[in-house]
Backbone as CSV, one residue per row, in Angstrom:
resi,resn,N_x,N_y,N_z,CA_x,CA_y,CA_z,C_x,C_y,C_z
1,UNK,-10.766,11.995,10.382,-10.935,13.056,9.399,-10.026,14.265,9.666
2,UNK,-9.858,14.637,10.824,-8.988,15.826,11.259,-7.216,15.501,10.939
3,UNK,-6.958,14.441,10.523,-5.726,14.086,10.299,-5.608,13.782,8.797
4,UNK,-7.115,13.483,7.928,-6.351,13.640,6.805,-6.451,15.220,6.113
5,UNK,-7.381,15.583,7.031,-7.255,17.048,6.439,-6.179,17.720,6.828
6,UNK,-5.313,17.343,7.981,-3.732,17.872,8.412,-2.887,17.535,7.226
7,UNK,-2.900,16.211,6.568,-1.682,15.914,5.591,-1.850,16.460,4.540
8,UNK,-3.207,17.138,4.222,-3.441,17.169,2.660,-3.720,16.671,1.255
9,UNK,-4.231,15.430,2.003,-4.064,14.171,0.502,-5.935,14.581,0.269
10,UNK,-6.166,13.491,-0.902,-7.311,13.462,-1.034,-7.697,12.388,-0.236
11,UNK,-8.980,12.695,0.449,-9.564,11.754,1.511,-9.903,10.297,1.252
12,UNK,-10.398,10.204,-0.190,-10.155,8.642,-0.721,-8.701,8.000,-1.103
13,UNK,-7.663,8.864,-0.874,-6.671,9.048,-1.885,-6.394,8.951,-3.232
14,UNK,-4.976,8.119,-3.483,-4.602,8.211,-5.129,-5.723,7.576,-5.641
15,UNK,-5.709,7.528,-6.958,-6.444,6.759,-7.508,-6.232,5.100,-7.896
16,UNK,-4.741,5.306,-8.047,-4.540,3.872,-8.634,-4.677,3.040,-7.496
17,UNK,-4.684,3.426,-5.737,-5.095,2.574,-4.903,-5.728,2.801,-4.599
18,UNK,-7.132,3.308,-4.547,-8.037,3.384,-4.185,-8.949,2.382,-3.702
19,UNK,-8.527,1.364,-4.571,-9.446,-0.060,-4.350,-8.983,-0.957,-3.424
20,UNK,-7.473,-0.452,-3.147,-6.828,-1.359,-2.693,-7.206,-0.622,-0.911
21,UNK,-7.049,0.480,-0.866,-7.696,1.236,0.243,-9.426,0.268,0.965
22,UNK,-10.159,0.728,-0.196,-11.078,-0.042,-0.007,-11.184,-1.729,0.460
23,UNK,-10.748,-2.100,-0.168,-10.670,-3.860,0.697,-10.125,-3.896,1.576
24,UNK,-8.972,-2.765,1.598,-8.300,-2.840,3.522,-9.577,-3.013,4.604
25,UNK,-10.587,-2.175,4.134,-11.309,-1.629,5.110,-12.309,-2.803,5.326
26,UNK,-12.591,-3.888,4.066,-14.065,-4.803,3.925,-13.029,-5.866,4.281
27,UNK,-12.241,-6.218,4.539,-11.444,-7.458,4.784,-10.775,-7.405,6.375
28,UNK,-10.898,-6.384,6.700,-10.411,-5.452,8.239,-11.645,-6.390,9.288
29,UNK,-12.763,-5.584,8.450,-13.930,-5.870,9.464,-13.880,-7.576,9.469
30,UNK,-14.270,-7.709,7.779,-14.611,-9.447,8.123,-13.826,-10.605,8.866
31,UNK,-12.583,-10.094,8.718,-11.189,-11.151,9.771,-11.859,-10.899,11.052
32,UNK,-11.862,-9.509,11.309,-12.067,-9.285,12.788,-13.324,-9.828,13.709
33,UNK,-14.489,-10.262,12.371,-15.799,-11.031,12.533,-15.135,-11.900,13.201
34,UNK,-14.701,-12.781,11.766,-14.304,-14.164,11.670,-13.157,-14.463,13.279
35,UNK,-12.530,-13.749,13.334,-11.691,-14.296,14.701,-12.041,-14.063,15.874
36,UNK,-13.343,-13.059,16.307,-14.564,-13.680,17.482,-15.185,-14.489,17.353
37,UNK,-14.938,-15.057,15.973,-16.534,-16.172,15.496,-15.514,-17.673,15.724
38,UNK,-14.636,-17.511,15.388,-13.787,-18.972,16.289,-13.344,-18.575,17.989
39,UNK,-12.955,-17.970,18.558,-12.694,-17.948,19.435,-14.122,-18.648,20.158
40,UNK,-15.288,-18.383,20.010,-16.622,-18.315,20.423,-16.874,-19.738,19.948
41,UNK,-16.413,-20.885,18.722,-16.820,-22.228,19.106,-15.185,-22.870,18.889
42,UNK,-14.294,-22.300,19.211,-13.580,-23.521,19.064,-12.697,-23.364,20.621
43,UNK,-11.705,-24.190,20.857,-11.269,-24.173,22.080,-10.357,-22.803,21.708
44,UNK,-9.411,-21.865,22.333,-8.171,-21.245,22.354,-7.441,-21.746,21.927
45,UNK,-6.604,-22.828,22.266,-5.574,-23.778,21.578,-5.928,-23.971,19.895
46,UNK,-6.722,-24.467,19.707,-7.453,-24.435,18.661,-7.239,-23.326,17.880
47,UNK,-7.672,-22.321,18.076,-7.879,-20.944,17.274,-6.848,-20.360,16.832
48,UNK,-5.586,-20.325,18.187,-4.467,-19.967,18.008,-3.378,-20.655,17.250
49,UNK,-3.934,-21.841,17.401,-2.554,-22.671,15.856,-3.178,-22.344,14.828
50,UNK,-4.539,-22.107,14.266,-4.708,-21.437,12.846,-4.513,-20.074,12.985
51,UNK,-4.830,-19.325,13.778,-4.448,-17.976,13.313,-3.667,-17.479,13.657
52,UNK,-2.584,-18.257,14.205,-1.054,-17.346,14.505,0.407,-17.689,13.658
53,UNK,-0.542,-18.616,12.330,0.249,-18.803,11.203,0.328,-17.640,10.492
54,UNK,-0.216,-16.790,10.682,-0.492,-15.767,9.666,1.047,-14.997,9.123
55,UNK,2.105,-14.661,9.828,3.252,-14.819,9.511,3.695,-15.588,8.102
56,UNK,3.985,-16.923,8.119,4.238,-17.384,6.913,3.736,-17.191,5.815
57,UNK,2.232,-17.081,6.182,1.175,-16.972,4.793,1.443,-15.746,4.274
58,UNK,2.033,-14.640,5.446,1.985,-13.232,4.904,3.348,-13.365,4.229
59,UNK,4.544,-13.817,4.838,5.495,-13.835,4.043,6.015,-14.940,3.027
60,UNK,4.956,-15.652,2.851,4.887,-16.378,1.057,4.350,-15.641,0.502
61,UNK,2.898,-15.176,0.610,2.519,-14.179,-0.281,3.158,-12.862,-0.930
62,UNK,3.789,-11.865,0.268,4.426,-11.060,0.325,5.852,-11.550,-0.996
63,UNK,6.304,-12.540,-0.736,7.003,-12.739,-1.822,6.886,-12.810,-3.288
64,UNK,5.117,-13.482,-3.102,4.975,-13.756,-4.781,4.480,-12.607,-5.443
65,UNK,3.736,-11.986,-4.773,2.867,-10.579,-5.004,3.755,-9.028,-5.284
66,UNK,4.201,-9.088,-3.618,5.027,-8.027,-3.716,6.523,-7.877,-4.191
67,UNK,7.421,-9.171,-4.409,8.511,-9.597,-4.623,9.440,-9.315,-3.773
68,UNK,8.867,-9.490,-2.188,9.641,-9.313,-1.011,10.765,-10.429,-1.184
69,UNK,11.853,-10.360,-0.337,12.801,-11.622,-0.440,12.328,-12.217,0.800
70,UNK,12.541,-13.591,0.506,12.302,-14.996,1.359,13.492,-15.786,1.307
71,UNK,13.506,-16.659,2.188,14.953,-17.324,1.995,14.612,-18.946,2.440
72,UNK,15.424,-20.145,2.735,14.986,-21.181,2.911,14.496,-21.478,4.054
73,UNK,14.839,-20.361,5.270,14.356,-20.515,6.714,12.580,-20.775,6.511
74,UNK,12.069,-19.195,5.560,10.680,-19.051,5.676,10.229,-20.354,4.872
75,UNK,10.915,-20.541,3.984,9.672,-22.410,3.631,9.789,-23.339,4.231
76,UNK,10.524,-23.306,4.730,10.447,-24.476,5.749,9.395,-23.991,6.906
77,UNK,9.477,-23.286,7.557,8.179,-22.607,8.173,6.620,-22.771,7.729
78,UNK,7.002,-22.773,6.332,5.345,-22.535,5.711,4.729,-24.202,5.732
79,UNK,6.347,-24.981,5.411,5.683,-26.293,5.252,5.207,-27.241,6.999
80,UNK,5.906,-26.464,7.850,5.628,-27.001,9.056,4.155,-26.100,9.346
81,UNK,3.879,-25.061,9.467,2.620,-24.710,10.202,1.593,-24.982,9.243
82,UNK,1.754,-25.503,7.652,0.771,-25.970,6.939,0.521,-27.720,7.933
83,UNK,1.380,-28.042,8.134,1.356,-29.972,9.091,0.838,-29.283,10.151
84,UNK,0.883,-28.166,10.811,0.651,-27.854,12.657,-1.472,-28.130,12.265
85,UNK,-1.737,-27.148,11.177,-2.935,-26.818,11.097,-3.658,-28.321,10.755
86,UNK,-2.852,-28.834,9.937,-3.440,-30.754,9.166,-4.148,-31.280,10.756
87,UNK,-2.467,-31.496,11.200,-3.146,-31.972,12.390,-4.033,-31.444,13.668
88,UNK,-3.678,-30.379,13.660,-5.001,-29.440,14.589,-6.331,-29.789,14.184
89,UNK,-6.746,-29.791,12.791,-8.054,-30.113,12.081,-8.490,-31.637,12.324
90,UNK,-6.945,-32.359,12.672,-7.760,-33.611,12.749,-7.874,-34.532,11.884
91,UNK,-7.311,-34.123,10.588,-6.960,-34.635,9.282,-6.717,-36.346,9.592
92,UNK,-5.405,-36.079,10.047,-4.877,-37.644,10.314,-5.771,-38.917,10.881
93,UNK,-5.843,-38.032,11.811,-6.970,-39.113,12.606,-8.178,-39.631,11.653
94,UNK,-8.940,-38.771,10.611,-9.632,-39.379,9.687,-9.736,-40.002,8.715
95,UNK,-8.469,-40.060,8.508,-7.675,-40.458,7.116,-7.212,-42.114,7.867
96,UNK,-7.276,-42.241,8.708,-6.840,-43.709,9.919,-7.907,-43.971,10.192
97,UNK,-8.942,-43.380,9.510,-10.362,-44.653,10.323,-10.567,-44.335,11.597
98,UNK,-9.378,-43.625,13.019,-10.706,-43.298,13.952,-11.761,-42.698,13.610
99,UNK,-12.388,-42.311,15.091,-13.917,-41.835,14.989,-13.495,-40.664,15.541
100,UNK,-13.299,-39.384,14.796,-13.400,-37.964,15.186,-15.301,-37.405,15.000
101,UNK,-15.270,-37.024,16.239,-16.560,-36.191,15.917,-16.259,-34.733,15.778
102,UNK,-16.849,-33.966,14.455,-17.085,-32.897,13.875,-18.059,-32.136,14.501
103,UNK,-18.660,-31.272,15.612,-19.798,-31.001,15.765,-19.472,-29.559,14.875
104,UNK,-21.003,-29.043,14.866,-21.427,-27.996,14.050,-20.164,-26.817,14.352
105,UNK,-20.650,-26.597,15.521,-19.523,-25.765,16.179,-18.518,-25.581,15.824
106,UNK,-17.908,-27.058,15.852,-16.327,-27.081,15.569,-15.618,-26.781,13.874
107,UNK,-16.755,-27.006,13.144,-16.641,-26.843,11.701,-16.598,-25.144,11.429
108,UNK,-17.724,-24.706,12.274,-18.185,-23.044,11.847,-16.630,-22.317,12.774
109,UNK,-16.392,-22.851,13.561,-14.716,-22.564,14.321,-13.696,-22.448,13.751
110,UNK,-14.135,-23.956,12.393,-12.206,-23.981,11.327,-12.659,-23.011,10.758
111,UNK,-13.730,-22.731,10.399,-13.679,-21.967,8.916,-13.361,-20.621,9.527
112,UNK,-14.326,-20.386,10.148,-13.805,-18.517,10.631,-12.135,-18.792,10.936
113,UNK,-11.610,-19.451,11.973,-10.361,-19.291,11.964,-9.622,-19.041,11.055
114,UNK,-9.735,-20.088,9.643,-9.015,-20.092,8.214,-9.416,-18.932,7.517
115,UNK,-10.784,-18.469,7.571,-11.133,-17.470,6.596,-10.221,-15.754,7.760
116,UNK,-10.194,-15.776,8.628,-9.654,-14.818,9.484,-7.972,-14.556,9.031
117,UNK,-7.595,-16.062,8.755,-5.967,-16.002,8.604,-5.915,-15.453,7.116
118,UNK,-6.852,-15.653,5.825,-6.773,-15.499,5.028,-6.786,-14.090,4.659
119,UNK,-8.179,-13.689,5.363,-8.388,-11.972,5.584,-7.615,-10.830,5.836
120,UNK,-6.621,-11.374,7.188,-5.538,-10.675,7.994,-4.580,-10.857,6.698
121,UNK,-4.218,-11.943,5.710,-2.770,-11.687,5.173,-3.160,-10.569,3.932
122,UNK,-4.599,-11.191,3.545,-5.164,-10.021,2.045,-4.548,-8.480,2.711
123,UNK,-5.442,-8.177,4.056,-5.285,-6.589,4.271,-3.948,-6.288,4.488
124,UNK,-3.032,-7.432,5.262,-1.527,-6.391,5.440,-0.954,-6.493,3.890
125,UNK,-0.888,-7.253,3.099,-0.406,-7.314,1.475,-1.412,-6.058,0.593
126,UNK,-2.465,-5.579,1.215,-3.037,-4.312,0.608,-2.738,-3.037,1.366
127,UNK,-2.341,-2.894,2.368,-1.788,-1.757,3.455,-0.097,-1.997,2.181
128,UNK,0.365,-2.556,2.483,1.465,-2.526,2.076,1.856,-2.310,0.689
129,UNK,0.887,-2.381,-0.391,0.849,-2.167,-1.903,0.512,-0.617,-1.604
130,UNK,-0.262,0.095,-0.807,-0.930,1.124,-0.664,-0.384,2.143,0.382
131,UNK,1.245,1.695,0.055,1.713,2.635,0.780,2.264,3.996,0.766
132,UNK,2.223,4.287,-0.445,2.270,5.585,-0.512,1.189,6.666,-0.392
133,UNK,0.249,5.792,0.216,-0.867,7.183,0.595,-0.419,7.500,2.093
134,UNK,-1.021,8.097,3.148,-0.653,8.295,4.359,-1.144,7.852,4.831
135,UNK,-1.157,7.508,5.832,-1.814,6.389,6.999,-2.566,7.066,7.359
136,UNK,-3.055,8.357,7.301,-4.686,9.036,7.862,-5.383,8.382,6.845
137,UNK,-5.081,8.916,5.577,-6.129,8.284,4.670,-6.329,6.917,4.595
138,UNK,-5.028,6.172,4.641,-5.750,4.938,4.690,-6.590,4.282,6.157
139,UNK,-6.654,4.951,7.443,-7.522,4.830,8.290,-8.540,5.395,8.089
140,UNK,-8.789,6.261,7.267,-10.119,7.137,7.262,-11.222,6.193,6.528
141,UNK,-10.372,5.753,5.394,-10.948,4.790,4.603,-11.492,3.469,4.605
142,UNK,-10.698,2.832,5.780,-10.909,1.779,6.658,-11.978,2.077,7.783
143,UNK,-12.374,3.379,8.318,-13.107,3.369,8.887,-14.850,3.746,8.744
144,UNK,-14.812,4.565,7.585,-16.139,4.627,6.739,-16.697,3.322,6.253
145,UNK,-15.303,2.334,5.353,-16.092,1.133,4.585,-16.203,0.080,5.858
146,UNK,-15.732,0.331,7.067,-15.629,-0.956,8.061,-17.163,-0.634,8.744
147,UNK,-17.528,0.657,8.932,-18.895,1.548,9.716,-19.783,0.807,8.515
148,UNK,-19.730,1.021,7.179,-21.148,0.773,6.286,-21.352,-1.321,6.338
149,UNK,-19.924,-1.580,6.578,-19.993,-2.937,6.485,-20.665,-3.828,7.842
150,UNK,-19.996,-2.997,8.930,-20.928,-3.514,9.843,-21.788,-3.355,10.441
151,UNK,-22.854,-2.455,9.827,-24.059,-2.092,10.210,-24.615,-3.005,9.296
152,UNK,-24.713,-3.268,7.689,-24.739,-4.451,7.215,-24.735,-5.869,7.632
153,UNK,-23.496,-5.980,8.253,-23.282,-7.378,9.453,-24.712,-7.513,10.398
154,UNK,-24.959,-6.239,11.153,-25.799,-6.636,11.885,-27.497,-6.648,11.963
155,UNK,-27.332,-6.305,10.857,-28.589,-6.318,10.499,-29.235,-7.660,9.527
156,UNK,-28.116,-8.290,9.462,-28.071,-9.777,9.122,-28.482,-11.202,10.116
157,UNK,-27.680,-9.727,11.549,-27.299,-10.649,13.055,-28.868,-11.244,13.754
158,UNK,-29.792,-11.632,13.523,-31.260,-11.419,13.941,-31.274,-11.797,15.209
159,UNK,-30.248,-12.550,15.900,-30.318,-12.234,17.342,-29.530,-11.202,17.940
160,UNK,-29.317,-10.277,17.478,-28.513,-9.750,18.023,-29.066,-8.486,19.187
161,UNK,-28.440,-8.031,20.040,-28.722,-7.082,20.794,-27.856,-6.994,21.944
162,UNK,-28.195,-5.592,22.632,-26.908,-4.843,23.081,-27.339,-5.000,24.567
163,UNK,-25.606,-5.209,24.682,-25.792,-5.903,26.299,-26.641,-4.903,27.409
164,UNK,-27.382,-5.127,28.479,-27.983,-4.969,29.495,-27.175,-3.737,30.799
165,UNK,-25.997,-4.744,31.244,-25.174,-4.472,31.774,-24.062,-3.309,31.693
166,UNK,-23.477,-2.005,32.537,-23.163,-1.325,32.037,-21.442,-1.330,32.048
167,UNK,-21.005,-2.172,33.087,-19.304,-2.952,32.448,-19.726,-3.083,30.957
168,UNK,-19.951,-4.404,30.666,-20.267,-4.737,29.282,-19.828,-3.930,28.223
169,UNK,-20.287,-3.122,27.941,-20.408,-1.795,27.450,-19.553,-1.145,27.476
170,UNK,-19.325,-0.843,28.313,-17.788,-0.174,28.321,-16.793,-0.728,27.954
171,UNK,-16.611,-2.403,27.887,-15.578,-2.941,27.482,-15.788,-2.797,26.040
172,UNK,-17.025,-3.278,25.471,-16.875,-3.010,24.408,-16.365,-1.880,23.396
173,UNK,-16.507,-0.932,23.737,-16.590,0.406,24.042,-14.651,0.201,23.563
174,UNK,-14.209,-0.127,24.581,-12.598,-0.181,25.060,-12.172,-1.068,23.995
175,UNK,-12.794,-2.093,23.805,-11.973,-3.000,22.181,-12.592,-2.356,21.129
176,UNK,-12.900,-1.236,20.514,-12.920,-0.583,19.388,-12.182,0.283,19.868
177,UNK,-11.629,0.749,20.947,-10.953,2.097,20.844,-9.206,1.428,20.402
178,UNK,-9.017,0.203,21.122,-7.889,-0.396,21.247,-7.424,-1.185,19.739
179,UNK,-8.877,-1.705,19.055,-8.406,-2.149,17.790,-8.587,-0.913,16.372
180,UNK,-8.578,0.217,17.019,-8.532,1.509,16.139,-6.926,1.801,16.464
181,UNK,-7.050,1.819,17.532,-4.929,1.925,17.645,-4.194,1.013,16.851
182,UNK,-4.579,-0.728,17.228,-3.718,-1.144,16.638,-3.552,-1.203,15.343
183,UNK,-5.067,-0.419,14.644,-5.091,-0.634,12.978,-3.967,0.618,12.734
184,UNK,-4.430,1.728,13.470,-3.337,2.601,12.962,-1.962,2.576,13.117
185,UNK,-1.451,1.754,14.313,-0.462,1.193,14.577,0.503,0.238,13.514
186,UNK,-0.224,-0.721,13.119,-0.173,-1.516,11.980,0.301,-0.661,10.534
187,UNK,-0.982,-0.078,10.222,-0.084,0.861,8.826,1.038,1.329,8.973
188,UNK,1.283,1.995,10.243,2.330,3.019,10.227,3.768,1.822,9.964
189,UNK,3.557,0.596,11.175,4.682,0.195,10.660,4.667,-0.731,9.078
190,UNK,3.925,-1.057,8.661,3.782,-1.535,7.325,4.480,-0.510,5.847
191,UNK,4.493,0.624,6.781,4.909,1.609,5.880,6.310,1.610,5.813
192,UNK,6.684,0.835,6.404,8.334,1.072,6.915,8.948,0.210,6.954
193,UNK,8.291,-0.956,6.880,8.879,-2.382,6.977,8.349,-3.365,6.267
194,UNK,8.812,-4.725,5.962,8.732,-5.657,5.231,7.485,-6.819,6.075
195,UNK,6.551,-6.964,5.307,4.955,-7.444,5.546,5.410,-8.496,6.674
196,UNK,6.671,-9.458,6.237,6.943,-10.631,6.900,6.884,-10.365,8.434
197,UNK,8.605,-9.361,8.923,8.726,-9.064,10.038,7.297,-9.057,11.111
198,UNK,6.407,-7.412,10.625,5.915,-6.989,11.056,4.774,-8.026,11.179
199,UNK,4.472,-8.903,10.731,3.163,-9.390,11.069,3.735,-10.715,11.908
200,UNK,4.720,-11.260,11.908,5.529,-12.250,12.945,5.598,-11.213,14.452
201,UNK,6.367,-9.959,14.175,5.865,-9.274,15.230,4.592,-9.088,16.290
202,UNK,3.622,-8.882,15.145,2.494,-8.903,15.655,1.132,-10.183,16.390
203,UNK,1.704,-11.196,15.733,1.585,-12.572,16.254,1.874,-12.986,17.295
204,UNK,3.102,-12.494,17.497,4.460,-13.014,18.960,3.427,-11.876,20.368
205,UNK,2.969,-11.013,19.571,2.097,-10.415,20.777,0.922,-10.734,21.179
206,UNK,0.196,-11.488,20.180,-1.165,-12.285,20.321,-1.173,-13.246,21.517
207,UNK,0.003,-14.166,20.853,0.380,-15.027,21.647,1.026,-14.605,23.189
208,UNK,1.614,-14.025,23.599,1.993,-13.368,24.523,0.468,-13.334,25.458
209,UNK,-0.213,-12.615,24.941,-1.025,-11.757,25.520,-2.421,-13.034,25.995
């Protein structure tokens, strides 16, 4: 709040993005669900070939939506990590008559993974339509509708409850402070650069890390 009252905008901002502000913020939280909610049943290997496609998806979309340029490198890309994910899922093997077992787990794993990759490309293609507001406002905005959404979340959560332990806690503590940087991190360069780069960028560090 102290930063959008430094720039001067209106705190929801413009109007004509306003909405688009808004889903940054409800699509922010739910990816960020969704990609603890695979990490938690599927293996790592696993998680990371669906959600470190997010690159291509952002820069096909980015093309059709925003009318970014693409060239023949990126489809060919899109058509290989669309085969990486076939076969990660296991496709083949079922389509041949082995015996893949599906457990519960592993199903509630694809989907958050897929619905996470889907989430992550909606919000950087709405950061990026919504760039002429300032990046306070569009964090401010992201952080009110992400606060009402996941108090919502957890009150859904019926097992849920807060760890015991006082590490714990503090870490947690430490990955909201760290994924508040990188959201603001993120706009700023979205503001400046082309959806593709920056989210291949940001992948290459996932992976890294």
């Amino acid at each position: 709040m102290p930063e959008v009252m430094k720039c001067g905008q209106n705190p929801f901002g413009p109007k004509d993005v306003r909405f688009l502000l808004l889903l940054r913020g409800a699509l922010g939280v739910i990816s960020l669900f969704l990609v603890y909610t695979s990490y938690r049943f599927l293996p790592l290997g696993e998680s990371f070939t669906i959600t470190s496609s997010m690159p291509i998806f952002v820069t096909f979309a980015a093309c059709i939506f925003l009318k970014e340029p693409r060239g023949i490198f990126q489809s060919v890309l899109v058509v290989l990590t669309v085969t990486g994910i076939i076969f990660t899922t296991k496709v083949p093997s079922r389509l041949m008559g082995e015996e893949v077992i599906y457990t519960t787990e592993n199903i509630y794993g694809i989907l958050a993974a897929v619905g996470a990759l889907l989430g992550r490309t909606c919000m950087m293609l709405s950061v990026r339509r919504a760039k002429r507001a300032d990046h306070s406002v569009m964090m401010f905005n992201c952080s009110w509708v992400s606060l009402l959404e996941s108090l919502v979340m957890l009150s859904m959560l019926i097992d849920f409850k807060w760890h015991s332990c006082g590490i714990q806690v503090f870490y947690i503590m430490l990955i909201g402070v760290i994924n508040y940087t990188a959201q603001a991190l993120l706009t700023l360069s979205l503001k400046c650069e082309l959806s593709g780069p920056v989210s291949t960028i940001m992948t290459a560090v996932y992976i890294v890390a």
